[in-house]
N, C-alpha and C positions, 0 to 999 in steps of 0.2 A: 751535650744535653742528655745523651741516653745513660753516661754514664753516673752523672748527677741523679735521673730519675732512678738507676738500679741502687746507688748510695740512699737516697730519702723516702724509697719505697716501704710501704709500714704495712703491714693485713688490718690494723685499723684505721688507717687513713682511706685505705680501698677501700673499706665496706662505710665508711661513711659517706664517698661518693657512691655507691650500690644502691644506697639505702635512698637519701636523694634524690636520684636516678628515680628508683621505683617509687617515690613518694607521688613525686609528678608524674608518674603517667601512669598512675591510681587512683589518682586523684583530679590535677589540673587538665589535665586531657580529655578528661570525659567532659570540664564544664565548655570545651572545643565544640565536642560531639555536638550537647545540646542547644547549642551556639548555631550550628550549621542547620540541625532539625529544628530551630524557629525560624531558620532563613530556606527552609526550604533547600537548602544547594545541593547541587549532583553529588554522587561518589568521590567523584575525580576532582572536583573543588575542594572536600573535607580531607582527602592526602592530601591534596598540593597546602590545603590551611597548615596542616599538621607539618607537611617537614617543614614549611615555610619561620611557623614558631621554635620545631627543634632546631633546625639545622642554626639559624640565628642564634639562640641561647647556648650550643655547644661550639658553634667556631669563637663566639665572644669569649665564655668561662675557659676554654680549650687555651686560645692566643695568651687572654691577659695572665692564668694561672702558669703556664708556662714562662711568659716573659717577666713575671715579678715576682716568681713566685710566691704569691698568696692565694689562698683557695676560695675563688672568687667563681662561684656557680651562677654562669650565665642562665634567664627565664625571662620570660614572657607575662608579660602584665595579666593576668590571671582575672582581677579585678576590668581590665578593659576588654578582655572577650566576655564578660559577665555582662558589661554593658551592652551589646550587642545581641545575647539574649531578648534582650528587648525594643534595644536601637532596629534591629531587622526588619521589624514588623512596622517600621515607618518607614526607614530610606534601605535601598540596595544595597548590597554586598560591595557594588563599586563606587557607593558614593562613601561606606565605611575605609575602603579602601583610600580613597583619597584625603580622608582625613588621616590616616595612618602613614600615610606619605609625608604631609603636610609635618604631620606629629617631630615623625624622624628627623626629618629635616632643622626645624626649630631645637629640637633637642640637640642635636647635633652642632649647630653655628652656637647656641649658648652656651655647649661645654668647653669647644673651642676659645671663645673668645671671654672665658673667664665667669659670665654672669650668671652659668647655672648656679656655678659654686655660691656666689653672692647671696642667689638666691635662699639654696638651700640651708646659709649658715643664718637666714633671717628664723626659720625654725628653730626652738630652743630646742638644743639637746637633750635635758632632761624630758620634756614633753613626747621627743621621740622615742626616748627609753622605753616611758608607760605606755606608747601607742603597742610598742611592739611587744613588751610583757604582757598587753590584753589580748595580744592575737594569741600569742604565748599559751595563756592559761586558758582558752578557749581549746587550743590543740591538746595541748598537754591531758586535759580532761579528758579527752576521746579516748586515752586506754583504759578507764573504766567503762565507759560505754561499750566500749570493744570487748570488754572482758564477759559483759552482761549479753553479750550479743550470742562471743562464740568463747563460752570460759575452759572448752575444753583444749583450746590450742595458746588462748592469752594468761595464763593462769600460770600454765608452766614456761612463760617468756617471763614474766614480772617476776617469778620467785626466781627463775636464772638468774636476772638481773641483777637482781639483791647479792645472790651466793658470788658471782662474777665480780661484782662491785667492789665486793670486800676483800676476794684476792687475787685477782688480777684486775682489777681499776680500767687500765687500757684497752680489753678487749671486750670490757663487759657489753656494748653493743654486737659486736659481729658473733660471738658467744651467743647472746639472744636471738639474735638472725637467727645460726643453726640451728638454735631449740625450734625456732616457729617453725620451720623449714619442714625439722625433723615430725612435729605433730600434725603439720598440716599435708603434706605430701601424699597419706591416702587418701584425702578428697579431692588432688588434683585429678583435673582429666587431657594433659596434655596432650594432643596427636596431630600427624600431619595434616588428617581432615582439617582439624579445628583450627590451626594456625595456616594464614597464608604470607610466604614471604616474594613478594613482587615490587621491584624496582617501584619507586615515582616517577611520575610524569609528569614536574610542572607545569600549571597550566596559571600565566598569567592575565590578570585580570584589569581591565584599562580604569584607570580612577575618574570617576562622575564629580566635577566639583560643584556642590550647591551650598548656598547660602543657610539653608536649614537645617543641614546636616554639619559644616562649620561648627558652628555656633552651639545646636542640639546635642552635637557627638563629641564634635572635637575639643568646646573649652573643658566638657568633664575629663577627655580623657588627658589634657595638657595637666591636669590639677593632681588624676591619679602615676603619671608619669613622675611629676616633679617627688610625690611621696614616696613611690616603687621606690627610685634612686635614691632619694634621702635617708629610705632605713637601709636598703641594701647596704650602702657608703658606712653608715653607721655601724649596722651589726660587724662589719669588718672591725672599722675604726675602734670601737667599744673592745675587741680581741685584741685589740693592741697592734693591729694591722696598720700601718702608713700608704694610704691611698688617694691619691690625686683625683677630683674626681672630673680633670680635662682626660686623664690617658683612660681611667673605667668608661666614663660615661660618654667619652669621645668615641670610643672603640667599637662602645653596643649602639652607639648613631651610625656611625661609617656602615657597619655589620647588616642597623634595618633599616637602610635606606632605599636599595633595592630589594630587600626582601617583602618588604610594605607591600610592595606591588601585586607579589604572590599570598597576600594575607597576615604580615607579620603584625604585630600591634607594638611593636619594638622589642628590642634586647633588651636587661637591666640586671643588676647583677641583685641576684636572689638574696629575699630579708629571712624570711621563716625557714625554708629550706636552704638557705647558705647559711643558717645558723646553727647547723648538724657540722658542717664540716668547717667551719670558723672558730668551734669551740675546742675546750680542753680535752671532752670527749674523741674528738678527731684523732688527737696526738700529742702528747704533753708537750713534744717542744713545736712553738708555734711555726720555726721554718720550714716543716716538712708536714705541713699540714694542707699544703700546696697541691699533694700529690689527689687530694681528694677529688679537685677540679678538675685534674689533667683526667679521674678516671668518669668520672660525671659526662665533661666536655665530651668525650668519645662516644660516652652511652649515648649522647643525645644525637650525635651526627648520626653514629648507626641507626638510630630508630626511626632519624626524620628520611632518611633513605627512602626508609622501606614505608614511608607513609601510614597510610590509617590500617594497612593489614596487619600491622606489631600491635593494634590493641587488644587483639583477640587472646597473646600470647599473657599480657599483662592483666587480662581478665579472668585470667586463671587463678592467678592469686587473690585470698581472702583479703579485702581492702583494711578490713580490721586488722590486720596483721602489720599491714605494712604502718597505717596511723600508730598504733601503739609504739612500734619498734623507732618511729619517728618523734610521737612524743617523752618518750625515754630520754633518747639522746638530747632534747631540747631543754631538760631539768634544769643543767646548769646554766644554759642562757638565760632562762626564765629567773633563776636568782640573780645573776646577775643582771638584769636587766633592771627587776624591780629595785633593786639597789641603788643604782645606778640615777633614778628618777625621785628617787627620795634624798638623797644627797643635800639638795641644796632646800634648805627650810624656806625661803620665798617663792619658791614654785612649788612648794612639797601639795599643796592642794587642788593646784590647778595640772599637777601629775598624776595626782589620785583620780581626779575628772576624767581626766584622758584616759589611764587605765578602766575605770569601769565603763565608760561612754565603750568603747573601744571592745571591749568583753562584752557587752551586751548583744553584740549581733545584729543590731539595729539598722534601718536601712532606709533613708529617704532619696528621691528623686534619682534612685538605682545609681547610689553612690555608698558603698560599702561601711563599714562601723570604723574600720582603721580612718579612714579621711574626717569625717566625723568627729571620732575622737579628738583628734589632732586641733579639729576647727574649734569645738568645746574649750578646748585645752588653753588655746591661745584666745577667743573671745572672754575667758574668763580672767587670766592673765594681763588682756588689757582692761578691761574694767575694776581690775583691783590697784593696778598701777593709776591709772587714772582718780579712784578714790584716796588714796595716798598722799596724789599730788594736789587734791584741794583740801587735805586733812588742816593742814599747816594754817594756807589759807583763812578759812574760819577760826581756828583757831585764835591769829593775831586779833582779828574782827573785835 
């Protein structure tokens, strides 16, 4: 194994896992934070949340990338700690808890026993393309916003870009890295005071099972699980990846089923940010694109370690910096994607649907625009199919 990792070792496969790495916890981390300050919870709760989520997402992405190699960046349902933003303020932390149990567990027996897969092949394909092109173009636009924010450090990542692009193709992300690295570096204020690095101390937390919280918490978050997985499986699948999704999605159950306890909201293999290290950009040849995971997988174990003290060290970085260097790399998903959902001319409108439902940002019943999307996509889908099939009908009449 180690010698295969020094053979498929690439500086652009590593910085796409870097890149990753620091996407999430410049981002997805802090919607933890906020998460915990609606729920009010101790210090010592928001580490144990924290490595509870890392350490889940990087043993999952860590195992499956190394044992299949494919670069499959284990995460955390992002969208169902957003829920919880809000869910807090009604039930406890352990009655969220026990739905997250509950979660895993289900997740888990249907990947096993074949009917997730069922499930998720009931979602059209193309419909999932455009869900995931509208989150897509939503990201992807952040490095102009980043640019208007802080143009003196994004300005000169975008024209790297360009120049990198054209001749050398392969590393024009980790190239751009350097540049923002290189312009941003005297604003940083790194120092011992301001980073502390102190072990975790799990602290688990016993699950409250009620009826209201069930029902309240648990069917949205069963609804955004089933999607997390389905584009995750996807963005792979779409890169030409061959992935099972009893050994992916079995692995990140087995993985949050005791982690749930400690706060996990499950493992799943990452859509948006596995779509940095799944694409061409990672590594032209798709089998060594692997290694992206294997260095992701490790960032994450180290960071859920050291708990909530590592976010002071990643608050140092300008978060514009790390969005744009993320939307960069996502360029070519985001073609391909849209592609991908235009394809086929009788869903070509009800993909369009789903793309803009899904880019809109939109938010009902604190259920995200991607689900949405998705729901649009397929209610309209069937009401066309439906009209079709009394077209005939009348007509004979």
């Amino acid at each position: 194994m180690i010698k295969d990792l020094r053979h498929d070792f690439s500086l652009s496969a590593a910085t796409a896992g870097v890149i990753a790495l620091l996407a999430t916890y410049t981002g997805s981390v802090l919607v933890v934070v906020e998460a915990a300050n609606a729920g009010q919870l101790p210090q010592g709760l928001l580490s144990t949340w924290i490595f509870a989520v890392s350490f889940g997402g990087g043993v999952s992405g860590l195992w499956l990338s190394l044992r299949y190699k494919v670069p499959v960046i284990g995460a955390w349902s992002t969208p169902s700690v957003v829920l919880l933003i809000f869910a807090l303020t009604q039930y406890s932390f352990s009655e969220a808890v026990a739905c997250y149990l509950l979660l895993s567990i289900l997740v888990t027996l249907l990947a096993y026993t074949g009917w997730l897969a069922k499930l998720i092949t009931i979602l059209p394909q193309s419909l999932l393309s455009a869900m995931i092109a509208g989150v897509l173009l939503s990201f992807c636009t952040k490095i102009f916003q980043s640019l208007q924010i802080i143009p003196h450090i994004i300005l000169p990542v975008v024209i790297g870009y360009v120049i990198f692009r054209r001749f050398v193709p392969r590393y024009a992300v980790a190239l751009a890295l350097l540049t923002g690295l290189a312009f941003a570096f005297p604003e940083l204020s790194v120092n011992e005071q301001s980073v502390g690095f102190d072990l975790v101390s799990p602290e688990m937390t016993t699950p409250i099972f009620s009826s209201a919280a069930l029902v309240g918490l648990g069917v949205p978050l069963f609804l955004l699980a089933l999607t997390q997985h389905a584009t995750g499986l996807h963005i792979l699948r779409n890169e030409g990846f061959d992935v099972s999704t009893k050994q992916v999605v079995g692995v990140c159950g087995l993985v949050s089923v005791p982690l749930s306890l400690f706060g996990s909201p499950g493992a799943n293999p990452a859509a948006i940010i596995g779509a940095i290290c799944a694409g061409s950009e990672c590594h032209k040849d798709p089998s060594k694109r692997y290694i992206s995971g294997v260095v992701c997988g490790i960032g994450y174990i180290i960071i859920g370690l050291f708990g909530a003290s590592i976010i002071t060290l990643f608050a140092q970085l300008p978060g514009q910096l790390i969005t744009a260097l993320a939307g960069l790399a996502l360029f070519g998903t985001l073609i391909s994607s849209l592609t991908s959902s235009l394809e086929e001319p009788n869903t070509r409108e009800a993909a369009m649907i789903t793309f803009v439902v899904t880019a809109s940002g939109m938010s009902f019943f604190n259920l995200g625009s991607a689900l949405w999307g998705l729901l649009f996509g397929i209610g309209f889908s069937i009401a066309m199919s439906r009209r079709e099939a009394l077209i005939p009908k009348n007509q004979n009449q």
